[in-house]
N, C-alpha and C positions, 0 to 999 in steps of 0.2 A: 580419456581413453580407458576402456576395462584392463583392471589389473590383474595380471598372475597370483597364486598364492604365493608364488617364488616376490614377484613384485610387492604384495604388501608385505611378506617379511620384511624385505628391506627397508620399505617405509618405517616400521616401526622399530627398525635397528634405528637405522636414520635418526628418528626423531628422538629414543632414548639418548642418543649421544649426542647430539646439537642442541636439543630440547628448543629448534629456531625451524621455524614455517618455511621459511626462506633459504636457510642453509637444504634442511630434507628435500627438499624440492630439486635444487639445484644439484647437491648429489647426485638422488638420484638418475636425474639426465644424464649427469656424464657417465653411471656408472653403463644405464640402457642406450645411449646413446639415441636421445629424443631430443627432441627441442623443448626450449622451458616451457612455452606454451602448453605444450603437449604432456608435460609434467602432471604429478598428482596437484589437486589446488588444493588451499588451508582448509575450506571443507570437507574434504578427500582424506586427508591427511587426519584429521582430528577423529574422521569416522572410526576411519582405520583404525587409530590407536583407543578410541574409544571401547571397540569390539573387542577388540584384543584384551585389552583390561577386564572385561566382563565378562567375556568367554572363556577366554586362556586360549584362543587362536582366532588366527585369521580366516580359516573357512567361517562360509555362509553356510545357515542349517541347509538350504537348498541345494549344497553342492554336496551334500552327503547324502546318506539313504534313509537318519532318522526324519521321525514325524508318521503324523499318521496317513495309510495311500490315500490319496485323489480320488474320487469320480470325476470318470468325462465326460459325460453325459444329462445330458437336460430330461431325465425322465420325469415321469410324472410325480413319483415318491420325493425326488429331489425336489421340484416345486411347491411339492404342500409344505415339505421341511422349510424351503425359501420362505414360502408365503406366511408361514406360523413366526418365523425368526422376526423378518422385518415386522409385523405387526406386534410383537410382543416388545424388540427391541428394536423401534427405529432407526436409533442414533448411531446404534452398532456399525460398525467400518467393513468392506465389503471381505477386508484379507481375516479379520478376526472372524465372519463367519464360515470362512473358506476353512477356518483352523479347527473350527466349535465342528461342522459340520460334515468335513472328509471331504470339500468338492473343491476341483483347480477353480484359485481367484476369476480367470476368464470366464470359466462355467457361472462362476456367481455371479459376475456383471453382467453377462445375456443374461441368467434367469430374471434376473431383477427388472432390467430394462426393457427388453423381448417380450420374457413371457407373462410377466406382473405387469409390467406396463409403470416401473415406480421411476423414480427420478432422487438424484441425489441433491437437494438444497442444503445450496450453505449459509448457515442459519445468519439475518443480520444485527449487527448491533448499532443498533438506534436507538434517540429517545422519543416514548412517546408522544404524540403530536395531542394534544387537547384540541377542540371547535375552536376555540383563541388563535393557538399557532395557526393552525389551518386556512383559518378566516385571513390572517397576517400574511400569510404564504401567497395565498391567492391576490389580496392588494399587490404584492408588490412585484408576483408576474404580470399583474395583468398590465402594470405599468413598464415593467421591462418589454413587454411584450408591444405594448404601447409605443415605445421610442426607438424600439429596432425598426419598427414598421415605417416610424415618422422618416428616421435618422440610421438607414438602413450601417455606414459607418460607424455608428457610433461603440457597438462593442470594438471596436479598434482603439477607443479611446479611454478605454477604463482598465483599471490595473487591479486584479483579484489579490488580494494575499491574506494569510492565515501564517500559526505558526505551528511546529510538531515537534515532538518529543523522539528521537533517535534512541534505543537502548544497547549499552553495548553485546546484552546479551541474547541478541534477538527480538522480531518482531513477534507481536499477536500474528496466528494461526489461525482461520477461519478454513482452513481444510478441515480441523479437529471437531469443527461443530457441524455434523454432515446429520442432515434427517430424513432420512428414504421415506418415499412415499407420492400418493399420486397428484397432491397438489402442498404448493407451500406451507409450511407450518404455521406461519403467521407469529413467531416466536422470537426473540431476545434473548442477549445472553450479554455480560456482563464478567471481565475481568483484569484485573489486577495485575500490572508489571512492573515489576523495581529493579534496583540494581545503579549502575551506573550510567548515566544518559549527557547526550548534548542536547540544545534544545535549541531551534534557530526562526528565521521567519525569514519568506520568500516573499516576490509579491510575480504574478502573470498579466500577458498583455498578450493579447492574437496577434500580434503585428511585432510589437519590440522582442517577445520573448519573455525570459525571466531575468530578475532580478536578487542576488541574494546568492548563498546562503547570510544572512545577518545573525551573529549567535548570542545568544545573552550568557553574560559571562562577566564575573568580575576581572579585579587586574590582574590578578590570577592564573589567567584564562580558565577558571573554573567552574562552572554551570550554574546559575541561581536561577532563582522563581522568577516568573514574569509577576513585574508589577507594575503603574500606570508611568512611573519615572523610568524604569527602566525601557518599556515600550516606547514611550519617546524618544529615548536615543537610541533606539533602531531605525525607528521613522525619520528621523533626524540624515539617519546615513544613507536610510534608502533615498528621498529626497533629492540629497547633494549625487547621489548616482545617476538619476532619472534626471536632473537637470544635466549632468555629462553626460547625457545617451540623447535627448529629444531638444531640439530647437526652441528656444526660447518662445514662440508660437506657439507652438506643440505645446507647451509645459501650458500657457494659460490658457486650455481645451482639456487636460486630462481630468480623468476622475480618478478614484478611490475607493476602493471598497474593502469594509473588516465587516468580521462578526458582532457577535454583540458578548464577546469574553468582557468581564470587568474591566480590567486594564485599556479595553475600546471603548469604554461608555461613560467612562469617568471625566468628568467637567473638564479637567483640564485638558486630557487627552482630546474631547470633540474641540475646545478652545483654538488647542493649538493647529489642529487639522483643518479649522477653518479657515486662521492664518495662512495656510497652503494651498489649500484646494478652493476654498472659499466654498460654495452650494454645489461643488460638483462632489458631493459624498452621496456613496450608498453605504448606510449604517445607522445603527440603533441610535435615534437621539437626531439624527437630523431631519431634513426635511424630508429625503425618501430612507427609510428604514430597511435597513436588511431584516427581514424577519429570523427571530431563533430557530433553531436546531433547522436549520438547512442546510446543513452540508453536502448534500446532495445536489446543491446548485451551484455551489464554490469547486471551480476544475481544480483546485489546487486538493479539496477533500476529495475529489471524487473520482482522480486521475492523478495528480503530482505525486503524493504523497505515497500513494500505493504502488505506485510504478517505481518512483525512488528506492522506498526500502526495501522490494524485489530484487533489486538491483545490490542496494549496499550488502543487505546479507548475505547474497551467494558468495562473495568475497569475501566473509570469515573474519572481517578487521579486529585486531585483537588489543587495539588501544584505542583510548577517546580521539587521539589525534588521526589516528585511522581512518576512525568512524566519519570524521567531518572531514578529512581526505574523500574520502570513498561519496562522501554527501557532493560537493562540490566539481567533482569528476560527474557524476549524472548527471548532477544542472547544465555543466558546458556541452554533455553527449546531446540531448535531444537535438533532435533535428527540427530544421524552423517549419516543415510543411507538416510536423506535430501540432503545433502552436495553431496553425490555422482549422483543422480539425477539430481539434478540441472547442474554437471558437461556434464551427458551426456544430457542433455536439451541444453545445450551452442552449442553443436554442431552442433547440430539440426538447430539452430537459425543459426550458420555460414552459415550453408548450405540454408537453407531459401533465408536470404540475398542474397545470388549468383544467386539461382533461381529466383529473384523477380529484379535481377539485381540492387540490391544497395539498391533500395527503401525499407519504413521502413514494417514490418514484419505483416503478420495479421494471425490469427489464431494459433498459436502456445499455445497448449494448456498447461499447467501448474500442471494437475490435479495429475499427476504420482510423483510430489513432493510435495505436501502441508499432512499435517501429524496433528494428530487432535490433538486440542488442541483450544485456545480458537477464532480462525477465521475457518473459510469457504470459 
């Protein structure tokens, strides 16, 4: 809910004296007499006090009368200004030239979109596809494509998983890489997150659902590298779970699919996974190969993971054990007529690929799966 000025005061009484997410919160319900839900959240809360630190108050510039005045108006001076802004600096964010330029945010988004006709892409990060990958991409739709057609069930039978890195202090932002303009940029971008992280591995099924979180972790409980030993005993665990979920039947019908990280392509890793699965793998090194860098065909890169951490970070988890709280609570939230979406979304995406002759996928829209709850 919007707060009073009266209300973030107290929030940041609150938090000075508890210096606890959870106590400030709670206070303040009882002091306003709200329900917790309806409470400030840890993101709320942190804002708050973050502003305050930097400002020395809790008003926003917009609720006072500094800054420089607005134009409301879409006149024609206003558009050559627009027009010279985005062409000089695409990348520029629409509120920072609302600031540079004197004109209300709104005014800038029509001019942009209306009367420019530009478009805000947000830039991807991918790796470049060589004629190689390309070529490899294309085999191995065209064989997927192949055996959907033969064996219209069989995505019901094959279990996607990947693994990802959790950070406690937030995810990449791909709002911050915005490039206005009237067709994509065709551009990459590349960075660097540290800090403290979990790190786990899922696996997905259109039919069962998912599987996991599985965390790599010494005795410790404290996060290490993936390596080919330790990837195995996660495989190991996923396994003994998938045999308690599917009928002994069922178990000698499924497949498997990894990427082609080290730790999936290492001798002993394919060894032992043929012990399991026996020829039912998609993956590097076996008889059908998942080709590199397509993540764009794996639901768990191209939908789990992004939809997860959507999720975990608006709830502000402020310890590791949080973080993979907050991990494990999303897994159990999706809903199962998610899972089948997503299934016939993969197809989609097969078939893309082949149209687009290998190269990596644009426009595939996602919206016919995502289910409400705490992202967008």
């Amino acid at each position: 809910m919007p707060l009073t000025v009266k209300q973030k005061t107290s929030v940041v009484a609150l938090w000075y004296e508890t210096k606890s997410y959870v106590d400030t919160r709670r206070r303040f319900c009882r002091e306003y007499d709200v329900r917790t839900r309806d409470g400030p959240t840890n993101c709320a809360i942190q804002r708050i006090v973050k502003h305050f630190e930097h400002k020395g108050t809790v008003h926003n510039q917009s609720e006072g009368n500094s800054g420089r005045p607005a134009s409301v108006t879409r006149s024609q001076a206003n558009i050559d200004a627009m027009r010279d802004s985005a062409v000089g600096s695409p990348k520029k964010s629409h509120r920072r030239r609302s600031q540079e330029l004197g004109i209300k945010p709104t005014s800038v988004w029509r001019i942009l979109i209306k009367e420019l006709k530009l478009f805000p892409y947000i830039i991807s990060i991918r790796h470049k596809l060589s004629q190689d990958d390309m070529r490899r991409r294309l085999d191995m739709c065209n064989w997927l494509s192949d055996r959907m057609e033969l064996y219209p069930n069989w995505i019901n039978l094959i279990w996607f998983s990947n693994e990802a890195n959790f950070h406690l202090n937030g995810a990449i932002s791909n709002h911050n890489n915005i490039f206005w303009g009237a067709e994509p940029p065709g551009e990459i971008t590349e960075r660097y997150l540290k800090g403290p992280k979990v790190t786990c591995l899922c696996a997905f099924n259109t039919r069962w659902g998912m599987l996991g979180p599985y965390w790599f972790e010494n005795d410790n409980s404290r996060t290490v590298t993936i390596n080919g030993e330790g990837y195995r005993a996660v495989l190991q665990k996923f396994y003994h779970d998938l045999a308690q979920k599917v009928t002994q039947n069922q178990l000698g019908m499924t497949w498997f699919m990894q990427d082609d990280a080290p730790p999936h392509t290492a001798g002993d890793t394919i060894t032992f996974l043929r012990q399991l699965f026996r020829n039912r793998l998609v993956a590097l090194g076996t008889t059908h190969d998942w080709a590199p860098h397509s993540p764009d065909l794996n639901p768990l890169d191209y939908w789990f993971w992004g939809a997860a951490k959507g999720s975990v970070y608006a709830n502000c988890p402020a310890t590791l054990d949080d973080l993979k709280q907050e991990v494990s609570n999303y897994l159990q939230a999706v809903p199962h007529e998610t899972y089948r979406k997503v299934g016939q979304n993969f197809g989609v995406r097969i078939n893309a690929c082949l149209n687009r002759g290998g190269a990596h996928i644009e426009n595939v829209t996602y919206k016919d799966f995502t289910f409400v709850g705490d992202w967008t």
